[in-house]
C-alpha atoms as an extended CHARMM CRD file, in Angstrom:
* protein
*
        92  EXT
         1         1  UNK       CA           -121.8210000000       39.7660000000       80.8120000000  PROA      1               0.0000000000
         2         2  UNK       CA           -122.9230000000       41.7880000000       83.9440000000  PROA      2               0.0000000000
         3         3  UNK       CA           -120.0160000000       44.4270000000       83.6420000000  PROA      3               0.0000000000
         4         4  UNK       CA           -122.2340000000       44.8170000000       79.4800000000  PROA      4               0.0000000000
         5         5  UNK       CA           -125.0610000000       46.1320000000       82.1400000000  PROA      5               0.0000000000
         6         6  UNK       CA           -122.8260000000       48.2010000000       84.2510000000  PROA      6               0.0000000000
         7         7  UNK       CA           -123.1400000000       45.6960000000       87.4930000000  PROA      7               0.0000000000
         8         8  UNK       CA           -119.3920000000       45.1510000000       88.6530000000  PROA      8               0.0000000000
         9         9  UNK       CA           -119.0250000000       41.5080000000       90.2310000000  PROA      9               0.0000000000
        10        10  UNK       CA           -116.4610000000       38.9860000000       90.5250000000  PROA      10              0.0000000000
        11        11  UNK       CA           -116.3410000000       35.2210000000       91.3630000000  PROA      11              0.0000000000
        12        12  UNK       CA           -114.8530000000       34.1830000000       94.5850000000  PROA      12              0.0000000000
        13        13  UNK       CA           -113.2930000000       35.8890000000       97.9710000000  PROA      13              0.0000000000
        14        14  UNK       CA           -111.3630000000       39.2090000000       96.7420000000  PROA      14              0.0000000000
        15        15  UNK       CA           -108.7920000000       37.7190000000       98.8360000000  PROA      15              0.0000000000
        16        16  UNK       CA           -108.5040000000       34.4310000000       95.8140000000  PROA      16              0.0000000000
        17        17  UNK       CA           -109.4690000000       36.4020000000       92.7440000000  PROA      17              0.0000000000
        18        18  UNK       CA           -107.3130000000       34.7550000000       90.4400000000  PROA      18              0.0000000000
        19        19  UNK       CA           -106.9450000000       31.6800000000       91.8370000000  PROA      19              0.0000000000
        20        20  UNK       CA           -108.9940000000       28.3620000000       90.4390000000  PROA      20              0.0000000000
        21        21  UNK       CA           -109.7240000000       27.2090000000       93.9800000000  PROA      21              0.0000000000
        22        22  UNK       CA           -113.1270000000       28.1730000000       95.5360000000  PROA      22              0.0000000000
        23        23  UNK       CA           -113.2820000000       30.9080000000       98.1700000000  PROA      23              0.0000000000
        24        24  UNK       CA           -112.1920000000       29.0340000000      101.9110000000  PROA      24              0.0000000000
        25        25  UNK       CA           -115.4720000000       30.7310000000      103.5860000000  PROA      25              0.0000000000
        26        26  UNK       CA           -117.9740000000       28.9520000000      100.7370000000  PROA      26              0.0000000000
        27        27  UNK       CA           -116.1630000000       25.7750000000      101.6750000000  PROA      27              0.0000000000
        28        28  UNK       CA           -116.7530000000       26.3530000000      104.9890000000  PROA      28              0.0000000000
        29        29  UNK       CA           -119.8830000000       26.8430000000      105.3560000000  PROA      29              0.0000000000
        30        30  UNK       CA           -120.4290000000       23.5710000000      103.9720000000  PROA      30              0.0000000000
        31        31  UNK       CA           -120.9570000000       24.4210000000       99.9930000000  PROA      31              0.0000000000
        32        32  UNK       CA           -119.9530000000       21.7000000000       98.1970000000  PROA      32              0.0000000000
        33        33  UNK       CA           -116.7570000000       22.2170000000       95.9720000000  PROA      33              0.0000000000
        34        34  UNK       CA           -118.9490000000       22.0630000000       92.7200000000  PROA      34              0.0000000000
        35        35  UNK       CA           -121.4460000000       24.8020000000       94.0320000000  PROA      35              0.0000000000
        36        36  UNK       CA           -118.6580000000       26.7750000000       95.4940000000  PROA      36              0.0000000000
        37        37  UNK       CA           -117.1140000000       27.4080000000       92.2990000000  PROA      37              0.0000000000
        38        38  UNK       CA           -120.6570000000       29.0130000000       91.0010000000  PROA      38              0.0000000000
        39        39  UNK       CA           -120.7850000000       31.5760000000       93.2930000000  PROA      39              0.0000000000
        40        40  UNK       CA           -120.8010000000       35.3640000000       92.5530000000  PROA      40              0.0000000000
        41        41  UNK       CA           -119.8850000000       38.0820000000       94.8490000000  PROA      41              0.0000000000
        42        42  UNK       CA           -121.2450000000       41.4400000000       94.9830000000  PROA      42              0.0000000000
        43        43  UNK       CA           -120.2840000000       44.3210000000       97.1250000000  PROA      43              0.0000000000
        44        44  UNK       CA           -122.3090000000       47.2980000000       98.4260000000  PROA      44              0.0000000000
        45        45  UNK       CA           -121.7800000000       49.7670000000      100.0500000000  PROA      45              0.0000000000
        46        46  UNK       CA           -124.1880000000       52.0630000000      102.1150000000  PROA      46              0.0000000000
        47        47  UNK       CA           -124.1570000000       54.2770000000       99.0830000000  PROA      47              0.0000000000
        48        48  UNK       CA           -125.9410000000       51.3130000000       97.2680000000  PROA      48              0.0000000000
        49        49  UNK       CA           -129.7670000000       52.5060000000       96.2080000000  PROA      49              0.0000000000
        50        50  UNK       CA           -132.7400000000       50.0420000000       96.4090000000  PROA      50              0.0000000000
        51        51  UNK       CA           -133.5860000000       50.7420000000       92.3240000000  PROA      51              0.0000000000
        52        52  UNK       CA           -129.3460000000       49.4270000000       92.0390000000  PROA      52              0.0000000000
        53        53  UNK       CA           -130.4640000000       46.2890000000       93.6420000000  PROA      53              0.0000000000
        54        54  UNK       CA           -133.9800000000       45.8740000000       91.8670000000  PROA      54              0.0000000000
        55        55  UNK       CA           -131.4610000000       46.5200000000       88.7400000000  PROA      55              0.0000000000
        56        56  UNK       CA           -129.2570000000       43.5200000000       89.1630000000  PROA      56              0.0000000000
        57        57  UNK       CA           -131.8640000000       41.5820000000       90.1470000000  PROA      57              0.0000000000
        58        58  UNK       CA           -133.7110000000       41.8400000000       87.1400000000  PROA      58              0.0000000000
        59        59  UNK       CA           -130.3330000000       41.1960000000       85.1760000000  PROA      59              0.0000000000
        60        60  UNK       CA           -128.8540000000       37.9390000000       86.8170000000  PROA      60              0.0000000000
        61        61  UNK       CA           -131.3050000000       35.2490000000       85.7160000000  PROA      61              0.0000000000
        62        62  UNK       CA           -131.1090000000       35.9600000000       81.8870000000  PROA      62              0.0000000000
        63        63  UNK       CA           -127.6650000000       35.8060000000       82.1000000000  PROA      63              0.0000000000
        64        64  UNK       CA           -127.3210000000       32.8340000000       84.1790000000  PROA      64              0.0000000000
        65        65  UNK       CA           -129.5730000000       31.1440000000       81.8100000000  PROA      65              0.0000000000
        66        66  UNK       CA           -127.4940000000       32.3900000000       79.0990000000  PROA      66              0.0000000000
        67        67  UNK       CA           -124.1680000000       30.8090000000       81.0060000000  PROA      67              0.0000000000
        68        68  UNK       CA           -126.0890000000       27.6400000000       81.9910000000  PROA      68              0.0000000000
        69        69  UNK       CA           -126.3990000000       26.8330000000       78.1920000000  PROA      69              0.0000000000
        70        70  UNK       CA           -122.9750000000       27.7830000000       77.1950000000  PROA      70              0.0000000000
        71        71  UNK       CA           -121.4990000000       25.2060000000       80.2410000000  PROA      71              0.0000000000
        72        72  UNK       CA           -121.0750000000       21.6900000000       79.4490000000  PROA      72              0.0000000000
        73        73  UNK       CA           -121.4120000000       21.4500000000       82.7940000000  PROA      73              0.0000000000
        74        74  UNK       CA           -124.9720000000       21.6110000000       82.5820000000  PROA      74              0.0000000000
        75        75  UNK       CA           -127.0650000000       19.2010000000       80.1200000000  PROA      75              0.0000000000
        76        76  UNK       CA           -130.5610000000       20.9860000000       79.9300000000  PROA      76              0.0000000000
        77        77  UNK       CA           -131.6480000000       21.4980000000       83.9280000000  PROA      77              0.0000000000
        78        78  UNK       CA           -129.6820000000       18.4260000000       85.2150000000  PROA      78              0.0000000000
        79        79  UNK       CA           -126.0240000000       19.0210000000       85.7760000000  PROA      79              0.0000000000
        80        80  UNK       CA           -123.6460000000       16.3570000000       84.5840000000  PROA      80              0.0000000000
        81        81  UNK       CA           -122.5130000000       15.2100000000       87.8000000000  PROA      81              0.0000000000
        82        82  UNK       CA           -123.8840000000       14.5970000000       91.2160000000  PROA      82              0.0000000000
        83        83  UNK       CA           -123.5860000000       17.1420000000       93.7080000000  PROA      83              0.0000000000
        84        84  UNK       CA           -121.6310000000       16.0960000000       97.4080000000  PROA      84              0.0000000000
        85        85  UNK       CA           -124.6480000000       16.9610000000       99.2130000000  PROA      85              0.0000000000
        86        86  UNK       CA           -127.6160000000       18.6090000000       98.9040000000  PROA      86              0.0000000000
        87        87  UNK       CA           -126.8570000000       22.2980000000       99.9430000000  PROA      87              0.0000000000
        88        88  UNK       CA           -129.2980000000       23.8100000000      102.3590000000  PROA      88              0.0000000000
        89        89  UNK       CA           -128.9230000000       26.6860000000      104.0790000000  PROA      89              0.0000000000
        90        90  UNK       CA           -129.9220000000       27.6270000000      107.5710000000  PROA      90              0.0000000000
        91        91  UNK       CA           -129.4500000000       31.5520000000      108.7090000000  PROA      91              0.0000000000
        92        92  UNK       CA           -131.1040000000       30.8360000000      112.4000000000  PROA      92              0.0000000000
């Protein structure tokens, strides 16, 4: 659905594209295996313009909302199963 608006991303590490298993750095920095697996990875460069970024970030949430109702994963805003943990991140 991005690469429809001309935004090239991918789901995991480049290094496990392909692979089922969630990228090794999302698991450790403590995502939890369920979370890990929803992650999407973007890559910039310094040739990457602010109105590029202001672009996808006007495209991601209709689209995730468009996933999240696709998934059985999800069941309205609730997903079906528990998260491991909460996931909180600190950048200090």
């Amino acid at each position: 659905l991005l690469n429809k608006e001309g935004i090239a991303a991918s789901s995991g590490s480049a290094c496990t594209s392909g692979s089922l298993e969630p990228s090794h750095v999302m698991r450790a920095m403590g995502i939890p295996y369920t979370a890990a697996h929803g992650t999407v990875r973007f890559s910039l460069s310094r040739h990457t313009r602010d109105c590029e970024i202001e672009r996808v970030i006007q495209a991601v949430p209709p689209i995730v909302a468009r996933l999240r109702k696709l998934s059985p994963y999800w069941a309205g805003d609730k997903p079906l199963a528990e998260p491991e943990k909460a996931f909180a991140p600190s950048y200090a």
